[in-house]
C-alpha positions as CSV (number, residue, x, y, z in Angstrom):
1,X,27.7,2.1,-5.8
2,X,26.9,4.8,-3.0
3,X,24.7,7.7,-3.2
4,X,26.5,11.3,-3.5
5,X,25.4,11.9,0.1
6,X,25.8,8.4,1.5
7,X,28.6,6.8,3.7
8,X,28.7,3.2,3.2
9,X,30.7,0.5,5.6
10,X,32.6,-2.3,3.6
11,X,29.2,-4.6,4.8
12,X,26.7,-1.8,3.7
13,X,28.2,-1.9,0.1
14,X,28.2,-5.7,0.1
15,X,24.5,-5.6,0.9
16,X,23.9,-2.8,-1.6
17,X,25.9,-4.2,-4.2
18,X,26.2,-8.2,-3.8
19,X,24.1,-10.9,-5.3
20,X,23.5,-14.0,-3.8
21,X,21.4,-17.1,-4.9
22,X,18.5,-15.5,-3.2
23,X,18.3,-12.4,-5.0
24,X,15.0,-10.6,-5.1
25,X,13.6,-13.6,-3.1
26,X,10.2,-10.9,-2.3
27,X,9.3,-8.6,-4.2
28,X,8.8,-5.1,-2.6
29,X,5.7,-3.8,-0.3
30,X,5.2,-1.1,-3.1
31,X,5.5,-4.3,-5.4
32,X,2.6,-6.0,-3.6
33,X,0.5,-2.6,-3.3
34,X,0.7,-1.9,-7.3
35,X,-0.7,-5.6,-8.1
36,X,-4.5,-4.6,-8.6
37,X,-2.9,-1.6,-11.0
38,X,-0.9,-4.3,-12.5
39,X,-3.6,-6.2,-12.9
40,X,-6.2,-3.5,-14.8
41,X,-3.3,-3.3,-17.1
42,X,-3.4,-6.5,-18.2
43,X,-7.5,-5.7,-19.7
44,X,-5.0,-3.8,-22.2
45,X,-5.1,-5.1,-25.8
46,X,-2.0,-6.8,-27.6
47,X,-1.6,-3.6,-29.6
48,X,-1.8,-1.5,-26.6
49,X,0.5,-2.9,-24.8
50,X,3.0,-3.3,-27.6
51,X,3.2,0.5,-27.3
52,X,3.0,0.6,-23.5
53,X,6.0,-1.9,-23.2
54,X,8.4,0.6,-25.7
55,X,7.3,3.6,-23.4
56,X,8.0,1.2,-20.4
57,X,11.5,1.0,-22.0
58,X,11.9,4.5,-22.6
59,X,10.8,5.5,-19.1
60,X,13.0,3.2,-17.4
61,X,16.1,3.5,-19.8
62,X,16.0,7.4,-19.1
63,X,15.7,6.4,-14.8
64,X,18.7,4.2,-15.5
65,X,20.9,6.8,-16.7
66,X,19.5,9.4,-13.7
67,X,20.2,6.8,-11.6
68,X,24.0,6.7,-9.7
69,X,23.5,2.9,-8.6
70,X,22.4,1.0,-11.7
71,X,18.6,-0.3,-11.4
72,X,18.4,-3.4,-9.2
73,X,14.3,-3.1,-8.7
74,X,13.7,-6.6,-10.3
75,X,10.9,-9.6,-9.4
76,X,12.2,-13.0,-8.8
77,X,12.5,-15.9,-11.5
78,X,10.0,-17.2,-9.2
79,X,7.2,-14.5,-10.3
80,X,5.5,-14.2,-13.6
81,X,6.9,-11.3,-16.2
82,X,4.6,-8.8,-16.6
83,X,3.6,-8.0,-20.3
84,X,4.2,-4.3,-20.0
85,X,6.7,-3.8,-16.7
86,X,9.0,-7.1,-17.7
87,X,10.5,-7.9,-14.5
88,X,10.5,-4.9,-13.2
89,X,9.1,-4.4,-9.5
90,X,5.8,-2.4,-9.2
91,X,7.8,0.1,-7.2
92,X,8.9,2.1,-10.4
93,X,5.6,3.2,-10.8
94,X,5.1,5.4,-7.5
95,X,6.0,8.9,-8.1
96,X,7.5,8.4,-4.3
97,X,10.0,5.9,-4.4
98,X,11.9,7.8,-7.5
99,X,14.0,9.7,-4.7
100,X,14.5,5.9,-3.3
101,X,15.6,4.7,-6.7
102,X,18.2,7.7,-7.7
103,X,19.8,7.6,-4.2
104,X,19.1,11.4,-3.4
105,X,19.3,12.3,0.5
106,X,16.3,12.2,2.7
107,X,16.4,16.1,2.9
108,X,14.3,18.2,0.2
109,X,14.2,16.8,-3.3
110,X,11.7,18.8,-4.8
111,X,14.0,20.9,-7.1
112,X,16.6,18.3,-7.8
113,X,17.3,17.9,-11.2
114,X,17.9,14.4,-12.2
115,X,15.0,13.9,-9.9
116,X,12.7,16.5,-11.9
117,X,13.7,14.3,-14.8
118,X,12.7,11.0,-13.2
119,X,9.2,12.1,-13.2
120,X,9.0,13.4,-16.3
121,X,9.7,10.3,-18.4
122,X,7.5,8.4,-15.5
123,X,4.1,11.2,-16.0
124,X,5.1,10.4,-20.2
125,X,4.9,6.7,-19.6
126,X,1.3,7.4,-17.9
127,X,0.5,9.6,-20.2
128,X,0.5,6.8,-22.6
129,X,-1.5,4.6,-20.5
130,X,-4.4,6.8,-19.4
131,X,-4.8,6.9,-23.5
132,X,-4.8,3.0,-23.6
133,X,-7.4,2.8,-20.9
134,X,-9.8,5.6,-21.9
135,X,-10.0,3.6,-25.8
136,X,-10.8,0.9,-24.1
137,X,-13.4,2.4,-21.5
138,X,-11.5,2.3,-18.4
139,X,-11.2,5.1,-16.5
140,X,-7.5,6.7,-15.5
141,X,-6.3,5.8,-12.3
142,X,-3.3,5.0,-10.3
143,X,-1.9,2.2,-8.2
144,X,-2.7,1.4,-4.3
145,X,-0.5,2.5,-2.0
146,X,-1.9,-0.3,0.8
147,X,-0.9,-4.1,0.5
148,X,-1.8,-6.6,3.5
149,X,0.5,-8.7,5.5
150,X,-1.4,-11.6,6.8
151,X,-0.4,-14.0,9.6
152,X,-2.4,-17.6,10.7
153,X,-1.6,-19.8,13.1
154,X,-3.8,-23.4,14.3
155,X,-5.8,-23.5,17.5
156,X,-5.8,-25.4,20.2
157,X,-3.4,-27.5,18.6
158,X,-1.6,-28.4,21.8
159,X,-4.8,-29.5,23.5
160,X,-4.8,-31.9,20.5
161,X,-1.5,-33.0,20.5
162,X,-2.2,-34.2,24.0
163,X,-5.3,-35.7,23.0
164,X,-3.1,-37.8,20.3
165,X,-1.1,-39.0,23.0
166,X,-3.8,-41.5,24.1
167,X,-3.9,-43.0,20.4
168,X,-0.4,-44.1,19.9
169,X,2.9,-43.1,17.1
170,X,0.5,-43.3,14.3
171,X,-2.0,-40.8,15.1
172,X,1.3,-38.8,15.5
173,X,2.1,-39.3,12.2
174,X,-0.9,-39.1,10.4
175,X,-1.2,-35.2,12.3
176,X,2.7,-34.6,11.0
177,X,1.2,-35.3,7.5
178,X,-1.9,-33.6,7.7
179,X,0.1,-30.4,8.4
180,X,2.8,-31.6,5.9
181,X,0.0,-31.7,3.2
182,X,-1.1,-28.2,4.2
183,X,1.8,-26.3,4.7
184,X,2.8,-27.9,1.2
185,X,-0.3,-26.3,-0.2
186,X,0.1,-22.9,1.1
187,X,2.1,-21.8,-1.6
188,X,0.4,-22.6,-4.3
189,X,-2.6,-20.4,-2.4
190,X,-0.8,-17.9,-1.8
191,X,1.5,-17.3,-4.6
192,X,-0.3,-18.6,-7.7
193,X,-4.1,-18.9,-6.7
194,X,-4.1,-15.0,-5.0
195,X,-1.0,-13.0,-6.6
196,X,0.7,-12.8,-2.9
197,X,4.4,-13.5,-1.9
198,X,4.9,-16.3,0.5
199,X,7.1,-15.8,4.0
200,X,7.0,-19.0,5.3
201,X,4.7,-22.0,5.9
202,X,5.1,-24.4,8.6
203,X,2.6,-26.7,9.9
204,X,0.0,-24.4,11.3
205,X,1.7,-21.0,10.8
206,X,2.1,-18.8,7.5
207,X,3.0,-15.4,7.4
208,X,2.1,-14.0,3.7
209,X,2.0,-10.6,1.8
210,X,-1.0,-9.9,-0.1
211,X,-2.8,-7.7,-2.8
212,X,-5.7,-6.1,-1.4
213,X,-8.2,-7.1,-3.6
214,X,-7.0,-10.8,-3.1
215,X,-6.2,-11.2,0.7
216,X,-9.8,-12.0,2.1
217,X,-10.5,-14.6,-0.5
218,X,-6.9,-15.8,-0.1
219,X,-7.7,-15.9,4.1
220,X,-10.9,-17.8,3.5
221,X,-9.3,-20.6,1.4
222,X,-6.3,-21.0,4.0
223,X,-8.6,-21.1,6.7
224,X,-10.6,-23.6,4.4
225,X,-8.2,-25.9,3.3
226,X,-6.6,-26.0,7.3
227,X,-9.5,-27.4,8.3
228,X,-10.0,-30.3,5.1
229,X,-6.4,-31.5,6.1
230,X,-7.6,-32.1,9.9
231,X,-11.2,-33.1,9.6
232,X,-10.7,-36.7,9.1
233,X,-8.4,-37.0,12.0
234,X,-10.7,-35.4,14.3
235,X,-13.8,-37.4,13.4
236,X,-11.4,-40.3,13.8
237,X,-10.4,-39.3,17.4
238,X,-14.2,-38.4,18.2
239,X,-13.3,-34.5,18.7
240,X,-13.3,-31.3,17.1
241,X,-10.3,-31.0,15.3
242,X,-7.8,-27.8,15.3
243,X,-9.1,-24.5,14.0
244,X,-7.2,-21.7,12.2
245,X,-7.6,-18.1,13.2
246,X,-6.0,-15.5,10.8
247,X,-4.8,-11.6,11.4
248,X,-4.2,-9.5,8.7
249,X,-2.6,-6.0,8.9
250,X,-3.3,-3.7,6.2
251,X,-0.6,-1.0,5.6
252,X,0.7,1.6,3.8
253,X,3.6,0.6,1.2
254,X,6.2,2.8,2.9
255,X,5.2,1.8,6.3
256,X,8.0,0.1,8.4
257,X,7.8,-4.1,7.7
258,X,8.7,-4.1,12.1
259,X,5.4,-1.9,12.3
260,X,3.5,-4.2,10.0
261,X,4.5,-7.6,10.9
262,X,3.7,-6.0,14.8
263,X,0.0,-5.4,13.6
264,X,-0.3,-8.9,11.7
265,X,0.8,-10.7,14.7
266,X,-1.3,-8.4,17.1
267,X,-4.5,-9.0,14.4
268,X,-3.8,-12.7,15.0
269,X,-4.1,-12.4,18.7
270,X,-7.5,-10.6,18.5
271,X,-8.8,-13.0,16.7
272,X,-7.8,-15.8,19.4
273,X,-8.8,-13.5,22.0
274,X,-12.9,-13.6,19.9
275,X,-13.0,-17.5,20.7
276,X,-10.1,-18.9,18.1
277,X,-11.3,-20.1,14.8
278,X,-11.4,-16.1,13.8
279,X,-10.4,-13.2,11.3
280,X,-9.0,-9.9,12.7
281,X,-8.1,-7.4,10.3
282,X,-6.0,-3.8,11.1
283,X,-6.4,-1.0,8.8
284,X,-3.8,1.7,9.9
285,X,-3.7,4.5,7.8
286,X,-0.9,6.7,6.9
287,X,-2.8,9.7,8.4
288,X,-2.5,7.6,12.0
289,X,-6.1,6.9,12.2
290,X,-6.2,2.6,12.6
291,X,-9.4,0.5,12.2
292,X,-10.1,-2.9,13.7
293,X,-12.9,-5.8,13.1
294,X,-12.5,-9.2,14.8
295,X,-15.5,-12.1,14.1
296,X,-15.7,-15.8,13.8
297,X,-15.5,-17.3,10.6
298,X,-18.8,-17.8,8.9
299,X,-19.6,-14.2,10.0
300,X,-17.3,-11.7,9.6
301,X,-16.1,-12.9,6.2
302,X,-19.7,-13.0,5.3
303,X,-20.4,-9.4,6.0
304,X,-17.5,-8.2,4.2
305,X,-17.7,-9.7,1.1
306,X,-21.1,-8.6,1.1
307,X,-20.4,-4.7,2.4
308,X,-17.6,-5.2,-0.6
309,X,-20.7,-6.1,-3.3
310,X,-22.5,-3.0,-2.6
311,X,-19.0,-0.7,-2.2
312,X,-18.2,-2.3,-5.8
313,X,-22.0,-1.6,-7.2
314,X,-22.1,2.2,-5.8
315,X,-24.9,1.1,-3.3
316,X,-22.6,2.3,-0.4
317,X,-21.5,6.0,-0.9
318,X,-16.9,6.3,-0.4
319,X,-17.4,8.7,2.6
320,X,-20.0,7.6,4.3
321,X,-18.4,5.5,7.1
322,X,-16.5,8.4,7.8
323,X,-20.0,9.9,8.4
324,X,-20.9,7.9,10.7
325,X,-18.1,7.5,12.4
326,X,-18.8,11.7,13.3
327,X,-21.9,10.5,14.2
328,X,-20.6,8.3,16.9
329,X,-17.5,10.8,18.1
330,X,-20.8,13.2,18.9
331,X,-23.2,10.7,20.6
332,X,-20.9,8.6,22.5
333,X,-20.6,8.2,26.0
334,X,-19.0,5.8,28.7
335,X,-21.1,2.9,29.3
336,X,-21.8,3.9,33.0
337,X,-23.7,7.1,31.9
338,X,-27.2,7.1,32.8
339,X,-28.0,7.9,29.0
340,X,-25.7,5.5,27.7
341,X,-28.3,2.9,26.1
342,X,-30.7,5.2,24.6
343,X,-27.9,7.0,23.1
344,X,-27.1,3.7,21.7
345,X,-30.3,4.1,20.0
346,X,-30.3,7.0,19.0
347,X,-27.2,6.1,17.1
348,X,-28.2,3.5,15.7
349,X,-31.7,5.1,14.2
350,X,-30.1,8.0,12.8
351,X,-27.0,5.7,11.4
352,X,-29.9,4.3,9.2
353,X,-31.3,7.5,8.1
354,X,-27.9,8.4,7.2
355,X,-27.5,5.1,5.4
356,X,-30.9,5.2,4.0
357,X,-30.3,8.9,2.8
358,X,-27.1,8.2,0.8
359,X,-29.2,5.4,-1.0
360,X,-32.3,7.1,-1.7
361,X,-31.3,10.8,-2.6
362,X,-31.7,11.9,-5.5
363,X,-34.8,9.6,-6.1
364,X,-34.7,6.8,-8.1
365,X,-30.8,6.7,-7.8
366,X,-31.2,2.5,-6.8
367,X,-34.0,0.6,-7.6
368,X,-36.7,0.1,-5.1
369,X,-35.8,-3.6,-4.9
370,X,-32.4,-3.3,-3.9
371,X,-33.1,-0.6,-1.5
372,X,-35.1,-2.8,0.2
373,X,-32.2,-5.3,0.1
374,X,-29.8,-3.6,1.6
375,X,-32.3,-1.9,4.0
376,X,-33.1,-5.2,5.5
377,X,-28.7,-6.3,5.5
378,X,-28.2,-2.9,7.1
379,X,-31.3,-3.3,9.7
380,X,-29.4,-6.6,10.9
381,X,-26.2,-5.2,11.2
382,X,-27.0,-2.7,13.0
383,X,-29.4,-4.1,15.7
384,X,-32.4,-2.6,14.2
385,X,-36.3,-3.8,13.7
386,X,-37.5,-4.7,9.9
387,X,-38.5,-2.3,8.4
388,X,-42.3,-1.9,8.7
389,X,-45.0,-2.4,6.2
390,X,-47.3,0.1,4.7
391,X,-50.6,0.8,7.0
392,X,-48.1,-0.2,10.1
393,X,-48.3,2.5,12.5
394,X,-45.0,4.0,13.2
395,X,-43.9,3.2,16.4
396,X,-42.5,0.0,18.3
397,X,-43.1,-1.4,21.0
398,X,-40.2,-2.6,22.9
399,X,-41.4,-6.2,23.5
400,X,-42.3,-6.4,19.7
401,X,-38.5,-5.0,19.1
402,X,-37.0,-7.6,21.1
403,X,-38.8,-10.7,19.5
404,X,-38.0,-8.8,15.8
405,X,-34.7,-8.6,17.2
406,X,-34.8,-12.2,17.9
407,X,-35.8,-13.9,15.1
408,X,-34.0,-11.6,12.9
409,X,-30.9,-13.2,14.6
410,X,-32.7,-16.4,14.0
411,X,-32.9,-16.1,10.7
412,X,-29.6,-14.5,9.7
413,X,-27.6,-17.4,11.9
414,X,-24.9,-14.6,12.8
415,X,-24.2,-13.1,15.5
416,X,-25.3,-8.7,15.1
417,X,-22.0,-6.2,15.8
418,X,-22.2,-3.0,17.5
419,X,-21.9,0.1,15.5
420,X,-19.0,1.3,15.8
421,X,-17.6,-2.1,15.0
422,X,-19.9,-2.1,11.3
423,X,-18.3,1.3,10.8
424,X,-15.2,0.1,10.8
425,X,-15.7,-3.4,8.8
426,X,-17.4,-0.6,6.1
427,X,-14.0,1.5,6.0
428,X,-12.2,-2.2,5.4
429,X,-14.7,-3.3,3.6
430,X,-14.6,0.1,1.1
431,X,-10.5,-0.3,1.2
432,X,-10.6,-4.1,-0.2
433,X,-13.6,-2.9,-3.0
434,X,-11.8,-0.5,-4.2
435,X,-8.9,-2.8,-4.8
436,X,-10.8,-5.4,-6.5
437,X,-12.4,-2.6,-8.5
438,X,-9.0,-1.3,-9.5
439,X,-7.8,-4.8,-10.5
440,X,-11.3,-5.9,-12.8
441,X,-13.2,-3.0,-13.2
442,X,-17.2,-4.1,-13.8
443,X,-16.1,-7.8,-13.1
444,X,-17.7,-10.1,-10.2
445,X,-20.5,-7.4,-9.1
446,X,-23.8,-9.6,-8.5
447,X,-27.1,-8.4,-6.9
């Protein structure tokens, strides 16, 4: 039941080795990660994945017998078989967590044998699958190795607990059910409606793995359905009823859960810290480089689902935030330099050229139409005049740039976010569209 380089305590092998009436309650980060893959699988015919399932079998039959502690990677009761995988967690499918699954030591595992073997029958099993997606049009690719860990909590809720206090026991109790009703609620969000794995729900406060391609539209209904379970209370008390603000971390599969959960829980915090009733999301990548966006919602949501429709159409080049992020690592400067807002600018300006660039070059790569679409989302974003019409002359004054500014804001009804701050919603943004793209290729893309 040990590994041929392992020293197991008496309570080690019980925890390697025992079941218990909870067993497999989660399924694994890598799990979670390979659910867009596992998704695009399912676009497989019936045929297909007849043969896909017996070279499923043959794959994992062959890591069985490599394996010195028999196969224990299994989904709960709780979670749906999958048509090709069975029960079998997501994790078998990353070339990575072979060494994990046959036990081998942590030192170099390149030449081992049985492990040599491991990925041979798991490159013939994809081998079989790139086949079944190219004859049906899909092109080959592998799973995610990012899943999200999200964590909501109510606001101001003890502000309105007080508030109850003038009211009497049954305003108490209507509150207890209202929370009852939601917490009860969450799961059915979370597990069914958006493919994640529910922690816990109580009250106000959930704590929730997630797909990528699933986790903003899975935040959006939470923070949705929070505030239908309080509304009626509020307008019955004559005040604004709780909010919900919701952090999400998004992480590597390998990347310590202590690590993650820290980054959910901090996430959360920013997004009290932006006025409550807020998403903060936390992109830290394996290479060490992190990415943060904080906004209320109505705004932030907004701009990422629609920085995800033009990542998902090829309006917005992969790359290109990391463009611009060089951009700003050049130009920057601290606030208290003399140069600091026209370098601002500057920034700005040639962020849109940039963009503009990526869009237009070679010509005729968009139509003109939806150029001047996404001109006029990108002009907003980033602080910047409309875009002036033919027989205009070229340059701005800077009262007319402050009223343009002005009634841009006007018209848009959300608040405009600092560059640096659009660069990194665009890396999110670009993470979360490839995931959707990965789990229905061609579907949902509208412009």
């Amino acid at each position: 039941m040990a590994g041929l380089a392992e020293r197991l305590s008496g309570v080690d092998l019980l925890k390697r080795s025992g079941r218990t009436a909870f067993d497999s309650h989660f399924p694994s980060t890598s799990h979670i990660a390979a659910l867009p893959f596992l998704q695009r699988m399912m676009r497989i015919d019936a045929a297909g994945k007849q043969k896909l399932r017996a070279a499923w079998d043959v794959s994992i039959k062959k890591l069985d017998q490599l394996a010195v502690i028999p196969l224990k990677e299994q989904i709960s009761q709780e979670y749906a078989a999958h048509p090709i995988l069975d029960r079998h967690d997501g994790s078998l499918l990353f070339e990575g967590r072979l060494a994990d699954v046959l036990a081998l030591p942590s030192t170099d595992t390149t030449l081992n044998e049985r492990l040599l073997q491991a990925r041979d029958g798991q490159q013939t099993f994809y081998r079989s699958l790139d086949e079944q997606f190219r004859r049906i049009g899909l092109g080959e690719k592998r799973p995610s190795t990012y899943y999200a860990l999200l964590q909501a909590d109510g606001d101001s809720m003890g502000d309105f607990i007080d508030a109850l206090a003038e009211h009497g026991y049954e305003r108490h109790r209507e509150l207890s059910q209202a929370l009852s009703r939601f917490a009860e609620s969450v799961r059915k969000v979370v597990n069914e409606d958006h493919q994640g794995a529910l922690v816990y729900s109580g009250g106000d406060d959930v704590l929730a793995f997630l797909p990528l391609h699933t986790v903003l539209k899975c935040a959006v209904e939470l923070k949705r359905r929070f505030h239908n379970a309080l509304k009626g209370l509020g307008t019955r008390l004559g005040r604004r009823p709780p909010t919900l603000s919701v952090g999400i971390a998004i992480v590597h599969q390998l990347a310590s859960l202590r690590d993650a959960r820290y980054l959910a829980h901090d996430a959360e915090q920013q997004a009290k810290r932006a006025g409550k009733n807020a998403l903060a999301i936390t992109v830290s990548k394996r290479s060490g480089e992190d990415y943060r966006a904080v906004g209320n919602w109505g705004n932030i949501d907004v701009r990422l689902s629609q920085l995800m429709t033009y990542c998902r159409a090829a309006s917005l080049p992969v790359g290109m935030a990391y463009e611009l992020r060089d951009l700003v690592l050049r130009l920057s400067v601290p606030e208290t330099d003399p140069q600091y807002d026209a370098l601002q600018n500057v920034m700005r300006f040639d962020a849109l050229r940039i963009l503009m660039r990526k869009l237009t070059v070679p010509a005729g790569k968009l139509p003109p139409e939806r150029v001047k679409e996404i001109d006029g989302f990108l002009r907003v974003q980033l602080d910047l005049p409309p875009q002036e019409q033919k027989g205009q002359h070229n340059m701005f004054q800077a009262s007319s740039m402050v009223r343009s500014l002005a009634e841009q804001r006007e018209i848009q009804r959300r608040p405009l976010v600092s560059l640096e701050t659009f660069i990194n919603e665009l890396v999110i943004a670009q993470m979360l569209a490839e995931a959707a793209e990965l789990a229905q290729p061609g579907e949902g893309v509208k412009l």
